[in-house]
N, C-alpha and C positions, 0 to 999 in steps of 0.2 A: 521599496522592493519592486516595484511596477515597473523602472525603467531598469532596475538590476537583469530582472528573468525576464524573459517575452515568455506568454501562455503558452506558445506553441513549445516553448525551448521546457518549461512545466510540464506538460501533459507527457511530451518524450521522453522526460528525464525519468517519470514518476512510473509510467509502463514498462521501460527500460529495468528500472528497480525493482518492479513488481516480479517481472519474469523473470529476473535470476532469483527473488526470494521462491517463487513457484516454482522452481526448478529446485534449488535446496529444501525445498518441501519436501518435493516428489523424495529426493534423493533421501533424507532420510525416513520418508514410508517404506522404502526401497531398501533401508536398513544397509545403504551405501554408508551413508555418514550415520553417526553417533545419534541415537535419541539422545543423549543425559548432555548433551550440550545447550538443548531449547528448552523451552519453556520453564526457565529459572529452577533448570537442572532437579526438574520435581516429578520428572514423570519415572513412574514406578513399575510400568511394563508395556509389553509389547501393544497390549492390547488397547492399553491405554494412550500409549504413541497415534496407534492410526486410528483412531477417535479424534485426538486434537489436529494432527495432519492432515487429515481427512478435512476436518471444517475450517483449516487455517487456508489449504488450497481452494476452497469453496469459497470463502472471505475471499481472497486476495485475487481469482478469479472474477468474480459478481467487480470487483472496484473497479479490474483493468477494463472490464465491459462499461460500467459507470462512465469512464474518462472517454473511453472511442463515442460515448454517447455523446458527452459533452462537448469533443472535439469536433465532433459532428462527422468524426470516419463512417460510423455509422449513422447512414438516414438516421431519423426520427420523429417522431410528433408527441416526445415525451414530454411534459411539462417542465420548463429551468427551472421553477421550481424546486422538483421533485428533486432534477440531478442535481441542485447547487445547495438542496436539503442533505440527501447522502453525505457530498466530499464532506461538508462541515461535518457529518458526524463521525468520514474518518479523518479530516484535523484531529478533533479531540480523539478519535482511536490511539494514531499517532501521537498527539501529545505525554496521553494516559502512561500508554506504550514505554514512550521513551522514560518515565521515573520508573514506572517497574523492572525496567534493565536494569537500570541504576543500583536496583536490590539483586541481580541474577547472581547466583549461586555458582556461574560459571566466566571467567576470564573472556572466553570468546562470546558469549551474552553481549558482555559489560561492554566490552573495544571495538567490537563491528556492531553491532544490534541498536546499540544507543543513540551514538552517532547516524547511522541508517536511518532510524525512525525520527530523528530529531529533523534529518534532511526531509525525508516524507513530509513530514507536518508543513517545512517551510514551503514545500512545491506544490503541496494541494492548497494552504492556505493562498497563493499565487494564483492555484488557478482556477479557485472559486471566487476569487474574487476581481476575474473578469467579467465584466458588464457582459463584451459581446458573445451572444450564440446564435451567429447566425443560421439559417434554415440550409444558405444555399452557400457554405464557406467552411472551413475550419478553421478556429482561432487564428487569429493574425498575429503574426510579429511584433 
């Protein structure tokens, strides 16, 4: 998988993702699109909509920050550690993710969501597991 993706071609794809899922967040906080399409077609009010919305843009925002960390768009003097702890625990978010689609109670769940999340997994698994983070670079090619 290492000479399949370059990290940098990971970290874009996976932001890239994130912010159209952040944007389909917003959109149905915004009661644009349909709640009873997410969350394995279980949510049972409004209220309870922007509750999970609410913390799913909160999740999906903290990661896209995670990634700029680790790309190093954003300075830092955070520990690799710390950010190459996170992505793996949203791999397995991701991973998790992708079989509970597999149970959604809704078509569009099932055929975009699954697939999506299954991609996520493979491009954070990618780009956690580049060695390099440099201080003074972002991921390399």
């Amino acid at each position: 998988m290492k000479e399949i993706i370059s990290p940098r071609f990971a970290v874009s794809a996976t932001i890239g993702i994130l912010s159209m899922v952040l944007l389909f967040h917003m959109l149905i906080l915004l009661q644009i699109v349909p709640y009873a399409i997410v969350w394995g077609g279980r949510l049972k009010s409004v209220t309870e909509m922007r509750v999970f919305e609410s913390i799913s843009i909160l999740i999906n925002a903290f990661f896209v920050l995670v990634l700029l960390l680790k790309a190093n768009y954003i300075k830092n003097n955070i520990s690799k550690k710390l950010i190459n702890g996170t992505i793996w625990i949203f791999v397995i978010v991701f991973v998790v993710n992708t079989i509970g689609n597999l149970f959604a109670n809704t078509n569009f769940e099932l055929y975009v969501f699954t697939p999506m999340t299954f991609i996520l997994s493979l491009l954070c698994l990618r780009v956690v597991l580049e060695k390099s983070h440099r201080r003074d670079k972002t991921l390399e090619s």
